[in-house]
C-alpha positions as CSV (number, residue, x, y, z in Angstrom):
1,X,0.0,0.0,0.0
2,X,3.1,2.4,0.6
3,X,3.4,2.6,-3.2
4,X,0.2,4.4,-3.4
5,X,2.4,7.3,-2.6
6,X,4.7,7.3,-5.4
7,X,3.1,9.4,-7.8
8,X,3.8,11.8,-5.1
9,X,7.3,11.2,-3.7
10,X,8.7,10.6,-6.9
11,X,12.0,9.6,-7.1
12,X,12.8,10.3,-3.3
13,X,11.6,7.0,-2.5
14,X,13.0,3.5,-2.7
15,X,10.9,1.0,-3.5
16,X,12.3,-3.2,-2.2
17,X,10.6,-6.4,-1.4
18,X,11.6,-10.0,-0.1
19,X,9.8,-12.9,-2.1
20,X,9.4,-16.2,-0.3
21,X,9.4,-19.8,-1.6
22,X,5.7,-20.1,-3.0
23,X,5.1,-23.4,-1.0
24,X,6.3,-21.9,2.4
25,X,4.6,-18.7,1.7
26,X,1.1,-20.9,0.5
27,X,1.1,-23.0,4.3
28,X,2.2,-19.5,5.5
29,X,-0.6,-18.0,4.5
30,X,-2.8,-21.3,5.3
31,X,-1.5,-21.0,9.3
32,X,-2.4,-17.0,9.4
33,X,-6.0,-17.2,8.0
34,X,-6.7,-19.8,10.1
35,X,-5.7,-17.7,13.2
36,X,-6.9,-14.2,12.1
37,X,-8.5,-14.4,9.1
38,X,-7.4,-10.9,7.9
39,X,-10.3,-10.4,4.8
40,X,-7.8,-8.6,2.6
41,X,-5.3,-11.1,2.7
42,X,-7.1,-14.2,3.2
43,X,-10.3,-13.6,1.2
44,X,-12.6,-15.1,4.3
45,X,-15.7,-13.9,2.7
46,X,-14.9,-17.0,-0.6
47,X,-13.2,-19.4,1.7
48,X,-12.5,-19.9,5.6
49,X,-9.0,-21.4,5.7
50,X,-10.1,-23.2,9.1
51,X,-12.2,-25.5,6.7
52,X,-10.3,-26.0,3.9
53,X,-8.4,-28.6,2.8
54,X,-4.7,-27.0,1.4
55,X,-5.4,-28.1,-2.2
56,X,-8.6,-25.9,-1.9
57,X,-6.3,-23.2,-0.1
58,X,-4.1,-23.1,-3.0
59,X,-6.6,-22.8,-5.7
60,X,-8.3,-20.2,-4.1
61,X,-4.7,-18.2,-3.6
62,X,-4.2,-18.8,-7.1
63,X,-2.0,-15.6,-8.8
64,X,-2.6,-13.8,-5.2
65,X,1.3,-12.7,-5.2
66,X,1.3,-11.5,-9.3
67,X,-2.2,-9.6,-8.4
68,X,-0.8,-7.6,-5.5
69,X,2.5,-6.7,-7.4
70,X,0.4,-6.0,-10.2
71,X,-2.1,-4.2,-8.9
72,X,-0.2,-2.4,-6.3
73,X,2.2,-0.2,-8.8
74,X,0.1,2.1,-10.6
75,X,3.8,3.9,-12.0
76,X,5.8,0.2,-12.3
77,X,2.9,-1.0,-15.1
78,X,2.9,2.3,-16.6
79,X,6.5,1.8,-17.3
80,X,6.2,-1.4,-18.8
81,X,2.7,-1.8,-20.2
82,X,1.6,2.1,-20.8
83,X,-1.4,3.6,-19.0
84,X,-4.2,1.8,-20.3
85,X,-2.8,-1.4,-19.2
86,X,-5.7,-3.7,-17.3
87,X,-4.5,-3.3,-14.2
88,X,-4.8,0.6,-14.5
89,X,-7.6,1.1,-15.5
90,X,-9.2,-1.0,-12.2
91,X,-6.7,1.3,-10.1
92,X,-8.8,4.2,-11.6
93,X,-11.6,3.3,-10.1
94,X,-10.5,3.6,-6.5
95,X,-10.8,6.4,-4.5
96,X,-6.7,6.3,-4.3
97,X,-7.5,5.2,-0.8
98,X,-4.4,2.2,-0.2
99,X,-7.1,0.3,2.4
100,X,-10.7,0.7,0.0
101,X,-8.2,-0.6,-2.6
102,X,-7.2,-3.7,-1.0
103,X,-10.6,-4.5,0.3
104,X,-11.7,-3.7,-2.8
105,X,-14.0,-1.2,-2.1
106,X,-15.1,1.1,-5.7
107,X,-15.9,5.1,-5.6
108,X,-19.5,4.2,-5.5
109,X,-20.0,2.5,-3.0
110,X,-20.9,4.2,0.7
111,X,-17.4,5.5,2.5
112,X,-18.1,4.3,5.8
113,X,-14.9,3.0,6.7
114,X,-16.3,0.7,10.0
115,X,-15.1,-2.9,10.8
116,X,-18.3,-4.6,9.6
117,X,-18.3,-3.0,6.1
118,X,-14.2,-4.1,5.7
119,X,-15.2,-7.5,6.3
120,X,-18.0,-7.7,4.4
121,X,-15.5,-6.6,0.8
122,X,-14.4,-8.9,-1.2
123,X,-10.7,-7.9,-1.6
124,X,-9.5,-6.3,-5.0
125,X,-6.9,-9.4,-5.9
126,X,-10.3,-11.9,-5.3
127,X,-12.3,-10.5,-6.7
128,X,-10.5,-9.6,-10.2
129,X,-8.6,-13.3,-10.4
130,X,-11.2,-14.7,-12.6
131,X,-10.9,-12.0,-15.1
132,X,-7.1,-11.5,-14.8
133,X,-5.5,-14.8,-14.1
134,X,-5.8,-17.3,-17.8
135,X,-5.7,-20.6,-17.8
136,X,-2.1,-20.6,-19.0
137,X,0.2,-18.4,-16.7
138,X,2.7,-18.6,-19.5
139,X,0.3,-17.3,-22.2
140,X,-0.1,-14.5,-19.7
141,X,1.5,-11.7,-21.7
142,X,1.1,-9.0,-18.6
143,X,2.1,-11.8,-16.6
144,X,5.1,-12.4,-18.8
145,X,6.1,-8.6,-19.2
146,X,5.9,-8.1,-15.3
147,X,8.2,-11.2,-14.5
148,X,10.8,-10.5,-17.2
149,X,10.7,-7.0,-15.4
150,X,11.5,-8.3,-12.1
151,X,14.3,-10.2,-13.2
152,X,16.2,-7.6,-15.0
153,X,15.9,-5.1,-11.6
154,X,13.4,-2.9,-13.2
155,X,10.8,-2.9,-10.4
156,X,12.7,-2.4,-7.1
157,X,15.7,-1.0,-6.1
158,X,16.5,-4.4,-4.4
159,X,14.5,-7.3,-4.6
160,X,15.5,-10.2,-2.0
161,X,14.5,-14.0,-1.2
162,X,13.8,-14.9,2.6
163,X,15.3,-17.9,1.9
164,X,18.6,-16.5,1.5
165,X,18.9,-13.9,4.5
166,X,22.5,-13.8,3.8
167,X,23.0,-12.5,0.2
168,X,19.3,-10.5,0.8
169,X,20.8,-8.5,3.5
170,X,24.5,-7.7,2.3
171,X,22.1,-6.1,-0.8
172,X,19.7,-4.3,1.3
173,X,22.9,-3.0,3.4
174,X,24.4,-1.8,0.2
175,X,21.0,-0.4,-1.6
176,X,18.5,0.4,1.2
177,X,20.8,1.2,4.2
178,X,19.2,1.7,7.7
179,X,19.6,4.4,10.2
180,X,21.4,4.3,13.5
181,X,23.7,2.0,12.1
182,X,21.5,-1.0,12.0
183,X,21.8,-4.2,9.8
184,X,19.7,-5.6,7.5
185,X,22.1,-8.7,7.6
186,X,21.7,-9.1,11.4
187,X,17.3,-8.8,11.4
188,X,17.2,-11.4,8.6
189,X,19.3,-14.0,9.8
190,X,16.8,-14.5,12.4
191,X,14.3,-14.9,9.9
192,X,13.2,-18.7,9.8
193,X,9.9,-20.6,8.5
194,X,9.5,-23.5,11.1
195,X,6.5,-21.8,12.2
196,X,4.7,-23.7,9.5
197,X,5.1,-26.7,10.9
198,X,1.8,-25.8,13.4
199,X,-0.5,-25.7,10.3
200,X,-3.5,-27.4,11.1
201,X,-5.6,-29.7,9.0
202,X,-2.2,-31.2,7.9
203,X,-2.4,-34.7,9.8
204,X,1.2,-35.9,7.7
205,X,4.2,-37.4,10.0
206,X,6.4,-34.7,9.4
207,X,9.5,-33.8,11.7
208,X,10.1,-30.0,9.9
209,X,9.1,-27.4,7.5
210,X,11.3,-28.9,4.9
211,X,9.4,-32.3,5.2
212,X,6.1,-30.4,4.9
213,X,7.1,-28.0,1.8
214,X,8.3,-31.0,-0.2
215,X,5.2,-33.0,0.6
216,X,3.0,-30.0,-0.8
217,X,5.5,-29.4,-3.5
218,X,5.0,-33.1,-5.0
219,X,1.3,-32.7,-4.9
220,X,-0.3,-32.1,-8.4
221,X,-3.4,-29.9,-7.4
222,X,-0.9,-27.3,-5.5
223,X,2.2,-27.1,-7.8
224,X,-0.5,-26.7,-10.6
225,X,-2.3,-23.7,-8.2
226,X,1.2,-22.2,-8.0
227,X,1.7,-21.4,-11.4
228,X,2.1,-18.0,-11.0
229,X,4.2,-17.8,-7.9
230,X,7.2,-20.0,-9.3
231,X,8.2,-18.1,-12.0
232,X,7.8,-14.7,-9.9
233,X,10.1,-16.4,-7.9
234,X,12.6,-17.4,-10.1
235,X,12.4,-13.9,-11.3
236,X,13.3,-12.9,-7.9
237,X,16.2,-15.0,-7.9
238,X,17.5,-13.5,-10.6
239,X,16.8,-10.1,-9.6
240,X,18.9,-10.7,-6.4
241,X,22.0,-12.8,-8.1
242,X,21.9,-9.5,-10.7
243,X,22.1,-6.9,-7.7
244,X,24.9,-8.7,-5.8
245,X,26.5,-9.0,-9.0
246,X,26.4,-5.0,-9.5
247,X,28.1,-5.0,-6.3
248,X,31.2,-6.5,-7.2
């Protein structure tokens, strides 16, 4: 939602993210909305995580990572795709308000803000996936232009993987440098994913995270539901090895 303010910072600003393995990021995502259930992430109002199965959790997350880069860079797509790309015209018909836009609330309807009327929303990235997300990611030509974007550093000035908190932080020290002489390097080598193991509704004999990730990564329904987080990931990948390269 911060980049709703780019049109006006400009160039003052520096944009980053960290992408995260799409299977550990999916039973992420499948632990938090069964414990807060957060509408604008999780999309309660289509499907309560607590009674889903994950195959039906990954399915319904289908493209959720693409849609929220996509959708959340109004300048980023103008750059790549011009300004009457898809995704900018939807972003027109927000108020410009970062919260209505993720909730997916339009200019006509009422602007109560109030925590009944924000859960009652189906979120933007829901509600446009069966318009915006084909069949065949890689048929996708928005899809295709974004990711080749990402790769060759056009989106970010850093982009990092959580999986690799030591090559993601030595770039974020270099690019996006924090004040009072903290470390990027030091926060995200405490960064870890075991916390997935506590997913319920996941009766498998696992003994950690790596076990479960692998036995959701062999499984046809979710690798096929994750067709648009892999290559955004691989992207990512190569975003970072082409940053620390720059650095040398």
């Amino acid at each position: 939602s911060t980049m709703f303010l780019q049109p006006w910072l400009g160039k003052s600003c520096l944009f980053f993210t960290i992408f995260r393995e799409p299977v550990a990021r999916l039973l992420s995502s499948y632990r938090f909305c069964q414990r807060s259930r957060s509408d604008h992430l999780c999309g309660t109002i289509r499907l309560d995580a607590r009674s889903a199965t994950l195959q039906e959790w990954a399915r319904h997350q289908r493209g959720f990572v693409y849609l929220r880069l996509a959708l959340g860079n109004h300048t980023m797509l103008h750059k790549i795709l011009g300004n009457d790309n898809q995704f900018a015209i939807v972003r027109r018909t927000f108020s410009g308000n970062a919260r209505r836009f993720l909730i997916g609330k339009m200019k006509s309807v009422d602007q109560d803000d109030d925590d009944d009327d924000y859960k009652s929303h189906v979120p933007t990235w829901l509600r446009l996936a069966p318009h915006f997300l084909q069949h065949d990611a890689s048929k996708d030509p928005i899809f295709l232009a974004l990711t080749q974007a990402l790769a060759s550093n056009q989106l970010f000035s850093a982009v990092g993987i959580l999986e690799r908190p030591q090559d993601t932080g030595r770039l974020f020290d270099a690019r996006i440098p924090l004040p009072h002489g903290k470390s990027w390097l030091a926060a995200l080598q405490n960064t870890h994913h075991n916390s997935i193991l506590s997913v319920s509704s996941v009766s498998l004999p696992l003994n950690n995270a790596n076990d479960l990730i692998q036995t959701a990564s062999n499984d046809s329904i979710i690798r096929s539901a994750l067709d648009y987080d892999v290559p955004l990931y691989e992207a990512a990948q190569l975003a970072l090895e082409r940053g620390l390269s720059a650095l040398t």
